[in-house]
C-alpha positions, 0 to 999 in steps of 0.5 A: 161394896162394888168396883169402880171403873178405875178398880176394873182397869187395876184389876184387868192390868194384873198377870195371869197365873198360866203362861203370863207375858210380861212388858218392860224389865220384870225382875225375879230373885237370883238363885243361888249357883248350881241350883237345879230346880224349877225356880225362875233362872234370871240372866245373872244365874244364866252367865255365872253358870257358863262363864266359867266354860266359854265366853262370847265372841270370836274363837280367840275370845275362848282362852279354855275349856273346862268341864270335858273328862276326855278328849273329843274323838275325831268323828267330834271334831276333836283330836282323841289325844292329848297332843304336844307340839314337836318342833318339825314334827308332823301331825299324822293319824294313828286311826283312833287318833292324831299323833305328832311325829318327832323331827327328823333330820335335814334333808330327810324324807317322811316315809310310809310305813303303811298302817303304822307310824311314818317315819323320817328317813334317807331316799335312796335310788332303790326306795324310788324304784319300788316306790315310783311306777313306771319310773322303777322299771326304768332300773334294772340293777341295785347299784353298790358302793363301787358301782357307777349309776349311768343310762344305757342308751342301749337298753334305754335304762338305767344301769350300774357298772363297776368303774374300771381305769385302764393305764395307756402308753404314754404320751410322745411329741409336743404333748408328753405324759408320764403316768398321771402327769401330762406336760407341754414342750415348748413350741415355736410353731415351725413346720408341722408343729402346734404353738401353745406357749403364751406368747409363742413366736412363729415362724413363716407361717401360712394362713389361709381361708381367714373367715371371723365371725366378727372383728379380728387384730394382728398384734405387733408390740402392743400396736395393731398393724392390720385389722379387719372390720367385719360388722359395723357401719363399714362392712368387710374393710381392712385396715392399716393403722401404721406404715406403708402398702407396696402392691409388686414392691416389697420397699414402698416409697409412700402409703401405697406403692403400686408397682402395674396399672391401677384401675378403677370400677368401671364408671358408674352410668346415673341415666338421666338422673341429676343425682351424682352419687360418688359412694361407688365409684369416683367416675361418673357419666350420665346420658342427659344433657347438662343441668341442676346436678347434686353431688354426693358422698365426696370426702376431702382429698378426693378427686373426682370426673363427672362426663355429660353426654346429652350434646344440649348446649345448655347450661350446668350446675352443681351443689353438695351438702356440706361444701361450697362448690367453686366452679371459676372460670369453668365452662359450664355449658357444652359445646352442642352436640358435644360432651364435656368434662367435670373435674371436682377436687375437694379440699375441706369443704370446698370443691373446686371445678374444672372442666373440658368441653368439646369431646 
């Protein structure tokens, strides 16, 4: 017989004994578990045999291990004991293996014991002076029980000392001591004596170089009489807040007695300016001649006298922010080569204006 093309195809198709390769899903038959031979080991035999020891995935896939007959040693990655997890405890290393310490108590330290085990422990003023270097030449004695720990600024160390109380004569005046026991006598703060009761009475006292810092109040049944105002919109003013101020008369008939002449600040020279500023002085003057003059800072109830020596005889003017400004029958315009007057008195919030011309 002999072969047809077809035949050959089928043929040339099949596997050869060495080293086939194979296409598609080729199957073989299962052997049976802990099969140690040269049989074929298909992917069925493969997972039985290492699904028992690790399964695939992420570490937290693995839930044990089986098959290990000792501990891994450290230089495998491994603790080289059988370790038991100690609440508190730390884990430190014995040389061949890890160990977990006990807890310790609170507030306790974990002290070397250099090549043996460390131990949890008190610190104490003597451990840090072995122990810390510079730091511990910075003692020079071991304190005890009875002894006080203190720096010496001296010696710029620190030391110990026994404490040592001494008993001092006791003490006389105002402030008495018996023993351990201080009291206060009463004061009513007449001559050389302190006051210290909490609400003491003086008697004529003198006080002087009063220099606060901030605000301060004289209190008299519960109502303040006099205060100074030391920080705030107004600076360094004295306030009355009730009664009656007599300068050289000790019965004031009105809010303010003056017994002498009053004088002024010295009249206030705005130059040839039209702006008439009364904030520092209620007399004003200007070298100009008349003209558009805006007042400033008046306050209802003032008085106040503005003099315009410039000698022009032309005519003036006067405004202020928040009045209406009377001027009447007022002469406005001077006399030439003459200077004139201007009275404002403010009442509310108007001003109401006189003159005299002619000086």
């Amino acid at each position: 017989g002999y072969l047809t093309a077809a035949d050959w195809n089928t043929f040339n198709g099949k596997a050869p004994l060495a080293s086939p390769t194979f296409t598609g899903v080729p199957l073989a038959p299962t052997a049976a578990a802990n099969t140690n031979t040269t049989q074929i080991a298909t992917t069925a035999f493969v997972m039985g045999q290492v699904g028992s020891f690790a399964a695939k995935g992420a570490n937290s896939d693995i839930t044990s291990l089986t098959g290990l007959t000792t501990m891994l040693a450290l230089n495998q990655g491994g603790t080289g004991a059988n370790l038991t997890a100690a609440n508190g405890g730390i884990i430190y290393s014995t040389g061949s293996a890890m160990a977990v310490s006990a807890a310790g108590t609170s507030g306790q330290f974990l002290k070397s014991a250099g090549a043996a085990s460390p131990a949890w422990a008190s610190i104490g003023l003597n451990d840090l002076k072995s122990a810390i270097t510079p730091f511990g030449n910075l003692f020079t004695n071991n304190c005890t029980t009875s002894q006080t720990f203190y720096f010496n600024g001296v010696t710029g160390v620190f030391d110990c000392a026994n404490i040592v109380v001494t008993t001092n004569a006791n003490l006389t005046g105002p402030i008495t001591s018996s023993g351990n026991t201080t009291s206060v006598a009463s004061q009513t703060g007449t001559g050389s004596k302190f006051v210290m009761d909490t609400a003491p009475t003086i008697s004529n006292p003198i006080i002087t170089n009063i220099a606060p810092a901030a605000d301060f109040s004289l209190t008299q049944n519960t109502v303040i009489p006099f205060k100074s105002v030391n920080s705030g919109a107004i600076v360094n003013t004295l306030v009355l807040n009730a009664g009656s101020v007599g300068i050289g008369n000790a019965s004031p008939r009105t809010a303010l007695d003056v017994s002498g002449a009053i004088v002024s600040k010295a009249p206030a020279d705005i130059n040839s300016s039209t702006a008439v500023n009364f904030a520092s002085n209620n007399l004003q003057y200007t070298s100009t001649s008349c003209g558009a003059f805006a007042l400033s800072n008046m306050v209802s109830g003032g008085t106040y006298t503005l003099a315009v020596q410039g000698g022009a005889a032309t005519a003036c003017s006067f405004t202020a922010s928040g009045f209406t400004v009377h001027t009447g029958s007022a002469t406005l315009t001077p006399t030439a080569t003459k200077h004139i007057i201007f009275t404002f008195l403010v009442m509310g919030t108007h001003v109401y204006v006189a003159s005299v011309d002619g000086f």
